[in-house]
N, C-alpha and C positions, 0 to 999 in steps of 0.2 A: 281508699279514702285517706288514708297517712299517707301513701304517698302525693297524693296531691296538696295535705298542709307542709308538708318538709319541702315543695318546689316552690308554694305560694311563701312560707317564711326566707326563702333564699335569699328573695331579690331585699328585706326588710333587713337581715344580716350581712349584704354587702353593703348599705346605706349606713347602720351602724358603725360598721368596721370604717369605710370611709370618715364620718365624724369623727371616730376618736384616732382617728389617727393624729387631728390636729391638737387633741389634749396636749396640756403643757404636765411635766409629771410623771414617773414613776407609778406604777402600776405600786396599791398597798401592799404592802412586806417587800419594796425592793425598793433599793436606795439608787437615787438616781447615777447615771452615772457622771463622773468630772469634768470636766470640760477640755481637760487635758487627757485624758483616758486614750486608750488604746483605741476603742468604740468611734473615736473621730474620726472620722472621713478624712480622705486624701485631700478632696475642695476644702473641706475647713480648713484643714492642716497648712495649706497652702492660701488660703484669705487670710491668715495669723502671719504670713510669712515679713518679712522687712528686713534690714540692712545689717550686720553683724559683724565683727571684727575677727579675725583670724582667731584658734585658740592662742592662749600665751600673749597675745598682740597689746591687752591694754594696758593703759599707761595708768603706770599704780602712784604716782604722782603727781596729785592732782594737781591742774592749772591755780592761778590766785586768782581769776575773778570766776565768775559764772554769767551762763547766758538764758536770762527768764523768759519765761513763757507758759504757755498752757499745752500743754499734756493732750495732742490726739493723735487718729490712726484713721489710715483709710487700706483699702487693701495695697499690701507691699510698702506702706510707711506708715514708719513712726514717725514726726515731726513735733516741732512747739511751734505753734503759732505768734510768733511774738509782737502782732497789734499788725493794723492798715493795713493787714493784707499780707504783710509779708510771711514766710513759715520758712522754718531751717529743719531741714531732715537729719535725723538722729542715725548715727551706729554705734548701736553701744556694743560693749565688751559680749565675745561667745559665751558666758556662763549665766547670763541676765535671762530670764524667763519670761512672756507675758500669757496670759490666756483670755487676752482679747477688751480687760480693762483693767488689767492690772501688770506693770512691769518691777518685775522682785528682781533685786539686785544681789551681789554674792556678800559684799560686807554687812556685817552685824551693824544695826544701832548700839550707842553705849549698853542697851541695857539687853540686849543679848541678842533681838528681834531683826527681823529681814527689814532690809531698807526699800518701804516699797513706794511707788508711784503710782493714782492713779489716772485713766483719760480722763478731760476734764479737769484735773487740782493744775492750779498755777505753781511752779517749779521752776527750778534750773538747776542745769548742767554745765559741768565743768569740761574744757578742756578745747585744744582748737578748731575754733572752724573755716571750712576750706570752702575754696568755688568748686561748686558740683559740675566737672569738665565732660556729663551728659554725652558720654561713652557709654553707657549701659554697665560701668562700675555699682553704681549704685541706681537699685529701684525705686528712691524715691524722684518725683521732679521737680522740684526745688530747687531754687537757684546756689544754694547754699548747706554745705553738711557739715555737724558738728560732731568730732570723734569723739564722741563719751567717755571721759576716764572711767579708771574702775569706782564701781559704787556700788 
């Protein structure tokens, strides 16, 4: 008789398990984990990926104007969308971090804090932009790239 409730429960615990598998959340007493964690996946890893400068490459003196725009990302670019359509594809400096809505940059604000960007905030970026000569230099495809000094 038990064995026949432990076969009739089976099929009710793989339906369970299927559900929660979709929870959003950390099981209580364990902290989720980062979004940058070890724990990410290769395909994440590689959906976060976009355009980056050599190390050592960026230019720590920044341009006099800046170029605005709004702050997004699709897979393999970051870009600013700057109105009617147009969008200029970003590479910023190899120390610049994002994880996915947020890009932190390596200079402090005056008051000691990371300078960070989010997708979405309107922004600008310093420094020149080039025609994107769409050789598979750059992932973004945009007609247009701007080398992000450092920030």
């Amino acid at each position: 008789m038990r064995t026949r409730r432990r076969l009739a429960a089976a099929p009710w615990a793989a339906l369970i398990l299927t559900l929660c598998a979709g929870c959003d959340g950390a099981p209580r007493g364990q902290a989720a984990a980062p979004e940058t964690s070890p724990a990410t996946s290769a395909a994440e890893r590689r959906e976060l990926a976009f355009d980056r400068q050599a190390p050592g490459s960026a230019n720590q003196v920044p341009a006099l104007e800046g170029t605005p725009g709004t702050l997004r990302y699709r897979p393999g670019c970051l870009f600013l969308d700057v109105g009617g359509g147009a969008e200029i594809g970003l590479v910023v400096p190899a120390e610049v971090t994002f994880d996915g809505r947020r890009l932190i940059g390596k200079l402090p604000t005056p008051d000691g804090k990371p300078r960070v960007r989010e997708i979405g905030q309107f922004i600008s970026f310093s420094g020149p932009v080039i025609r994107n000569p769409g050789d598979g230099r750059y992932s973004c495809d945009t007609r247009q790239m701007l080398i992000a000094d450092y920030f």
